[in-house]
VEXDREN-2710 file (C-alpha; in Angstrom, 1 decimal):
% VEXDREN-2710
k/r/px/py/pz
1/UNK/106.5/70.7/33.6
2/UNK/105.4/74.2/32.8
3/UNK/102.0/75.5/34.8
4/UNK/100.4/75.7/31.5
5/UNK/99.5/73.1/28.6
6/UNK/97.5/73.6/25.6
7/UNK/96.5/71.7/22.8
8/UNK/95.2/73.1/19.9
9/UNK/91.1/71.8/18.8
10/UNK/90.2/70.7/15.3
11/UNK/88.0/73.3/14.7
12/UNK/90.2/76.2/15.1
13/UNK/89.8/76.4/19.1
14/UNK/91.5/74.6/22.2
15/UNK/90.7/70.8/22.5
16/UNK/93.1/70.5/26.0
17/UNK/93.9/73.2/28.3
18/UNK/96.0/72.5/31.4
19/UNK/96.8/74.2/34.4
20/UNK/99.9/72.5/37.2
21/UNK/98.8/69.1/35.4
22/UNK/95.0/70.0/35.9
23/UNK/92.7/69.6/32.8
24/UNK/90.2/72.5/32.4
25/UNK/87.9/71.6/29.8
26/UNK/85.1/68.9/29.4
27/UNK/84.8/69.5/25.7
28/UNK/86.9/71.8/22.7
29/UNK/86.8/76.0/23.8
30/UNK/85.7/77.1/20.1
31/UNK/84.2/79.5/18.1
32/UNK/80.7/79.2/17.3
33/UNK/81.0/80.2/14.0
34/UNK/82.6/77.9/11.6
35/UNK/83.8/80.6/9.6
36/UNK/85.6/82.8/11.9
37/UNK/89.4/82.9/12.7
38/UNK/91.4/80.5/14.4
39/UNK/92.9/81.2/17.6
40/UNK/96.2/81.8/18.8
41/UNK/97.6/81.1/22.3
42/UNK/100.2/82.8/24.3
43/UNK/101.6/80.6/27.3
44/UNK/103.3/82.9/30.0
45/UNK/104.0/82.1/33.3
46/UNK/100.6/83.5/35.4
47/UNK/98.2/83.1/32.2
48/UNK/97.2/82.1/28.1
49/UNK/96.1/85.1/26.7
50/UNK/93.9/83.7/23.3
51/UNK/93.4/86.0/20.4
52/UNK/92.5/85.3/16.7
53/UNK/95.3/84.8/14.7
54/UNK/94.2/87.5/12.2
55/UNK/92.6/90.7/12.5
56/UNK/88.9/89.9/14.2
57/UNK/86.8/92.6/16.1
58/UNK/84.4/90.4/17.1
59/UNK/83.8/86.6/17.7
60/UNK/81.2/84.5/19.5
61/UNK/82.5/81.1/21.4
62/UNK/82.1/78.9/23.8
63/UNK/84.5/77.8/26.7
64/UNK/83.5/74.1/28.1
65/UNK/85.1/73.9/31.7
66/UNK/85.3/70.9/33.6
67/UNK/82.2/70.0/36.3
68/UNK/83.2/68.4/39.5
69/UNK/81.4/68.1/43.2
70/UNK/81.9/71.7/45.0
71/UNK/83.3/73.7/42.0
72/UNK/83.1/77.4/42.6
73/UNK/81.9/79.9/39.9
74/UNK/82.5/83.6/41.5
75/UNK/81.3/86.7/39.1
76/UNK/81.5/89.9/40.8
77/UNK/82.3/88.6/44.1
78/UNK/79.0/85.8/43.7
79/UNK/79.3/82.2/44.4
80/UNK/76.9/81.6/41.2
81/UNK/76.9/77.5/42.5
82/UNK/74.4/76.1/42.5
83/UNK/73.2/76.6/38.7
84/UNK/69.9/75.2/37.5
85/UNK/70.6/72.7/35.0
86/UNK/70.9/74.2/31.0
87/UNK/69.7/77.7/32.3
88/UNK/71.7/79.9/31.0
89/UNK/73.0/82.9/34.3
90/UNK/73.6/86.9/32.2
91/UNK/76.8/88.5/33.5
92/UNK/76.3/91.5/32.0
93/UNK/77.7/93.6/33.9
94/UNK/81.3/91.6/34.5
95/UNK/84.1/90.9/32.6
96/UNK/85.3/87.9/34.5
97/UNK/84.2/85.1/35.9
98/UNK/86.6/83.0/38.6
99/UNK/86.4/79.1/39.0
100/UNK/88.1/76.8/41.5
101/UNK/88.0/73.2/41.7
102/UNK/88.3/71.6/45.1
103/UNK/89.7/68.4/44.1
104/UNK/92.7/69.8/42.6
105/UNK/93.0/73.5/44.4
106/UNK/93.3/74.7/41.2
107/UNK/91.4/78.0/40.2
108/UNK/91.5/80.3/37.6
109/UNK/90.1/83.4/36.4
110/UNK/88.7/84.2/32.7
111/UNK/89.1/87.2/31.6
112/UNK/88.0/89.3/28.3
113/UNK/88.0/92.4/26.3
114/UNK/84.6/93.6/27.6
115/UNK/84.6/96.5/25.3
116/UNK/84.5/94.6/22.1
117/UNK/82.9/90.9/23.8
118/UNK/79.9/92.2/25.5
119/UNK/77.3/89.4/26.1
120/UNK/78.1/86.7/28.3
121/UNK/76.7/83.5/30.1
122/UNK/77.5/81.1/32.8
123/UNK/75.4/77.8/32.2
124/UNK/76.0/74.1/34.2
125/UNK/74.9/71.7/31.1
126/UNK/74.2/68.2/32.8
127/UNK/74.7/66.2/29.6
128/UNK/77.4/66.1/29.9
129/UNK/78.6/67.7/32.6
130/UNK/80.2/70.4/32.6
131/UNK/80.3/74.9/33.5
132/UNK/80.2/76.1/30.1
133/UNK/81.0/79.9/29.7
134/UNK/79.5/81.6/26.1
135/UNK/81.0/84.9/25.2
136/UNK/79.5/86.8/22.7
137/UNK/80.2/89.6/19.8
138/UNK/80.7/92.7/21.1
139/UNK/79.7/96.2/19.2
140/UNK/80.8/96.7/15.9
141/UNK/83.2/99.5/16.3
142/UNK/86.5/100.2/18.1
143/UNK/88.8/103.1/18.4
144/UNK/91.8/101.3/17.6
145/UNK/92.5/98.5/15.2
146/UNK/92.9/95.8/17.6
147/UNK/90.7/92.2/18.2
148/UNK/89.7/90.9/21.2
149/UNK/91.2/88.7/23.5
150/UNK/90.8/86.3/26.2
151/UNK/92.7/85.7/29.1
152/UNK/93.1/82.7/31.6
153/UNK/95.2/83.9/34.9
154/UNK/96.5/81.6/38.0
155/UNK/93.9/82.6/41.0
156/UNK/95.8/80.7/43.2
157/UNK/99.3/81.9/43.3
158/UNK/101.6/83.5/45.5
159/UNK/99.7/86.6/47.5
160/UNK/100.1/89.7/45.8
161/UNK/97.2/91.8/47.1
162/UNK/97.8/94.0/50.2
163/UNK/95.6/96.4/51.7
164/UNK/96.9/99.0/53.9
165/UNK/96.1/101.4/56.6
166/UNK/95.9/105.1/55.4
167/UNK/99.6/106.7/55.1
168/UNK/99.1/110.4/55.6
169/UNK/102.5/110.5/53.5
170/UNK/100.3/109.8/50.0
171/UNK/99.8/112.8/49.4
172/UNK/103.1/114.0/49.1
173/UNK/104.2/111.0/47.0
174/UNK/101.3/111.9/44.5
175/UNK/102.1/115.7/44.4
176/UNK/105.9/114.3/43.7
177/UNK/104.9/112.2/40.9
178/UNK/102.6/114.5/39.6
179/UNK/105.3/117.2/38.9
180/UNK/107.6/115.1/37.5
181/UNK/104.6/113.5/35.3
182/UNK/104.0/116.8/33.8
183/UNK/107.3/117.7/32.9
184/UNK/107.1/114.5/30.8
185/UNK/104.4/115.0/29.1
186/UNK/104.3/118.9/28.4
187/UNK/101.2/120.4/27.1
188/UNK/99.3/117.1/26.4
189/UNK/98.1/117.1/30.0
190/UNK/94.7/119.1/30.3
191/UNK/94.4/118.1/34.4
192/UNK/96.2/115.4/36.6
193/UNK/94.2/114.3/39.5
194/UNK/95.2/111.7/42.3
195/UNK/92.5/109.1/42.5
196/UNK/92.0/105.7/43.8
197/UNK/91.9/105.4/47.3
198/UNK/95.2/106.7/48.2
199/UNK/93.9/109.8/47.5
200/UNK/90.9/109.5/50.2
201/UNK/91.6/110.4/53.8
202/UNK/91.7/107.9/56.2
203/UNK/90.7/104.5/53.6
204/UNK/92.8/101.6/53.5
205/UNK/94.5/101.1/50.3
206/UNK/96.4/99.2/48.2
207/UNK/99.8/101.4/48.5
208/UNK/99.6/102.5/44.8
209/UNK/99.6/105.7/44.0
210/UNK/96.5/106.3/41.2
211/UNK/96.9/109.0/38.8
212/UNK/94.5/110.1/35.9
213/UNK/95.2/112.4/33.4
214/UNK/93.2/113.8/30.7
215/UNK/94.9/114.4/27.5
216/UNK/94.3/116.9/24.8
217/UNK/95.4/114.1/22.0
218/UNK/95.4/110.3/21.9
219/UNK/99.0/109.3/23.5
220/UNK/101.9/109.5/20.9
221/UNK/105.0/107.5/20.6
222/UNK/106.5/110.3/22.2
223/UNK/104.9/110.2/25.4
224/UNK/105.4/106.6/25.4
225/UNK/109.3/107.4/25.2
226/UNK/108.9/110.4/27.7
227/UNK/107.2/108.6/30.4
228/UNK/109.6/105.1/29.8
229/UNK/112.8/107.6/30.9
230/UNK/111.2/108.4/34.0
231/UNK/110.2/104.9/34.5
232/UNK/106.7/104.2/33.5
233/UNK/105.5/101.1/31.2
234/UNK/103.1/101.6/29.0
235/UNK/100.8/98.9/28.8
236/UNK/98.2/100.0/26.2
237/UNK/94.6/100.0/27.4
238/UNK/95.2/96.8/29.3
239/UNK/91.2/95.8/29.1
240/UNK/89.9/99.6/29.3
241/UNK/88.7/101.3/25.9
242/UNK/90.1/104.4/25.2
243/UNK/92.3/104.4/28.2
244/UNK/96.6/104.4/28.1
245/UNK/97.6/102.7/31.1
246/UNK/101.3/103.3/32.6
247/UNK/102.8/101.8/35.1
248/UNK/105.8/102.8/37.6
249/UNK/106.9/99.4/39.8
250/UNK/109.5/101.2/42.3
251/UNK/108.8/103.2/44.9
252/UNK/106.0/104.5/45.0
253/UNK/104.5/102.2/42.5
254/UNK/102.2/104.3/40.6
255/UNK/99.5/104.1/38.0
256/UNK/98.6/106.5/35.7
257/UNK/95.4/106.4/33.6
258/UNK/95.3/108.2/30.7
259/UNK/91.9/109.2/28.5
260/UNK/91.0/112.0/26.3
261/UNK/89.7/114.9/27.6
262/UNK/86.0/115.1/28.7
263/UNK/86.0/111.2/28.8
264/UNK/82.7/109.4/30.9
265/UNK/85.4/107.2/32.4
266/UNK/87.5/110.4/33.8
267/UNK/84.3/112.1/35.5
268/UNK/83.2/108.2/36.6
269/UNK/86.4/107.4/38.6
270/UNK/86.2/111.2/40.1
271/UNK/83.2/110.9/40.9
272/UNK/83.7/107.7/43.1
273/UNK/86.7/109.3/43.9
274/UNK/84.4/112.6/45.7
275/UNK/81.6/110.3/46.7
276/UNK/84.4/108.6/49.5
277/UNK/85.8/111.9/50.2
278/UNK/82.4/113.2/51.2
279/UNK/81.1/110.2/53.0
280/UNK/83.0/108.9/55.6
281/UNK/80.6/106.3/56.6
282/UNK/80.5/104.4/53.3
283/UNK/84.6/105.1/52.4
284/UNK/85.0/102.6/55.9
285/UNK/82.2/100.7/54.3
286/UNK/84.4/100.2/51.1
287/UNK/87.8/99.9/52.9
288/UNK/86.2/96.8/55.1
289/UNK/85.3/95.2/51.4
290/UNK/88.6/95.6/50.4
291/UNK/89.9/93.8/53.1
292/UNK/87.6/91.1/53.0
293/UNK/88.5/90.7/49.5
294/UNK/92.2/91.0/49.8
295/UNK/91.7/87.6/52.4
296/UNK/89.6/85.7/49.5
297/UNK/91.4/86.3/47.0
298/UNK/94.6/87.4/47.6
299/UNK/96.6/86.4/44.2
300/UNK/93.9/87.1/42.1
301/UNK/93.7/90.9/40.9
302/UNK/90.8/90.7/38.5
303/UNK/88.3/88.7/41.0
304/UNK/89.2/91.2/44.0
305/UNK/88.9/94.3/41.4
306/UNK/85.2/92.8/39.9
307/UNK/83.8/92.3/43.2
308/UNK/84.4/95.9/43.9
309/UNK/82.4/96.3/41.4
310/UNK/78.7/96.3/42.8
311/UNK/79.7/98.9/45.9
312/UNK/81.2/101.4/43.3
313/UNK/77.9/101.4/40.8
314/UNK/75.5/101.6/44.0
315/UNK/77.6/104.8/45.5
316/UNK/77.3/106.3/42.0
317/UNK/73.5/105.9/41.3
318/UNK/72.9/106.6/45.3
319/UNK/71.9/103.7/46.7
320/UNK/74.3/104.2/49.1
321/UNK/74.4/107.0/51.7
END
């Protein structure tokens, strides 16, 4: 039997969804609007990625999950358990929320296209019961023609997050990959910068190197052929707007994040970037976290990368010194 089984709902949604034999949902996930597009579902082996099955920016719905004694609801590294009864809980500032069920040892973690889905809830409804997640419609505007999507990932498979003592060869590896980065792309770079913390003295780190590169155009099918022949993917925005993401897997697995030039989200991730760099104290602060949350959840990318989350926005409005 495959990991995942899904069953379509009446009303254009998903009346079953089953994960290793587990049922999910208490009622139909659906759209709250009667009118708006059905969905479509993409089983793979780690996730169901939902998206309308024609061309919708924006969509309001409702995901039903199963209630049972214990159940864990984690946004941005929070145990949200216990919920008042029918109160809806804002995650406004997330773009997943993670929930595991004891009984089973099955957990998962919901994921969406934050750019274009912006309002969210958690709520526990007692009648009946069940942890009911409502996403909302998003702003009315993208810079690509694309709709939204939802995604549902194993949290509980095998480990795949590893944090690392500092390796003073990073360096090195990043001013390899830079060069041979550049070639690639020619004259579209503007500036390549090693981020993440590889590129901070002394943190521990997951050993990828991070690269980000502002661009003088958006990328062109013929960076996406000049970076595949030296071995990067390109995975589109993968959940970011505006951003190309790339992705080398062999050594030394890189990432490269790609937004136009003068882009809020290049000076953001620099400036977090400068913020460790400057303060020892609070980069050993943030590579303790990191380990923490490697150890809780270490097959499950998005919930270790939201919790981060907090720590990162507190450095950057200085609340932390």
């Amino acid at each position: 039997m495959a990991d995942w089984q899904v069953e379509p709902g009446a009303s254009g949604g998903i009346a079953s969804l089953r994960f290793q034999g587990t049922e999910l949902l208490a009622k139909e996930a659906r759209p709250l609007d009667a009118a708006s597009a059905r969905w479509r579902v993409a089983e793979m082996p780690d996730r169901v990625r939902v998206v309308p099955d024609t061309f919708e920016l924006s969509q309001s719905m409702v995901w039903p999950f199963r209630h049972e004694p214990g159940i864990e609801v984690v946004c941005r590294g929070s145990n949200l358990m216990p919920l008042p009864p029918d109160t809806p809980h804002e995650v406004k500032r997330t773009f997943t929320v993670r929930l595991a069920w004891p009984a089973s040892g099955v957990a998962v973690s919901i994921a969406w296209d934050e750019p274009r889905l912006r309002a969210a809830a958690v709520a526990f409804r007692s009648d009946p019961s069940r942890i009911e997640l409502t996403i909302g419609a998003g702003a009315a505007h993208a810079t690509r023609p694309v709709s939204w999507w939802v995604e549902l990932r194993d949290g509980n498979g095998a480990p795949t997050i590893e944090v690392v003592d500092y390796d003073p060869a990073w360096p090195d590896q990043f001013r390899r990959v830079q060069a041979e980065v550049e070639r690639a792309l020619g004259d579209q770079v503007v500036a390549l910068e090693h981020g993440g913390s590889t590129s901070v003295p002394g943190l521990a780190a997951k050993p990828i190197i991070d690269m980000w590169a502002a661009l003088r155009v958006p990328v062109r099918q013929q960076d996406v052929d000049a970076m595949a022949a030296i071995g990067y993917e390109h995975l589109g925005e993968a959940g970011l707007e505006d951003r190309d993401f790339f992705v080398k897997r062999t050594q030394p697995v890189c990432h490269l994040h790609c937004y136009p030039a003068g882009h809020r989200e290049w000076d953001r991730h620099l400036a977090f970037r400068d913020w460790l760099r400057a303060h020892p104290e609070g980069a050993a602060a943030y590579g303790r976290l990191k380990r923490e949350l490697a150890v809780r959840f270490p097959a499950d990318r998005i919930a270790y990368t939201e919790a981060k989350s907090d720590f990162i926005e507190a450095a950057l409005v200085g609340k932390i010194s």
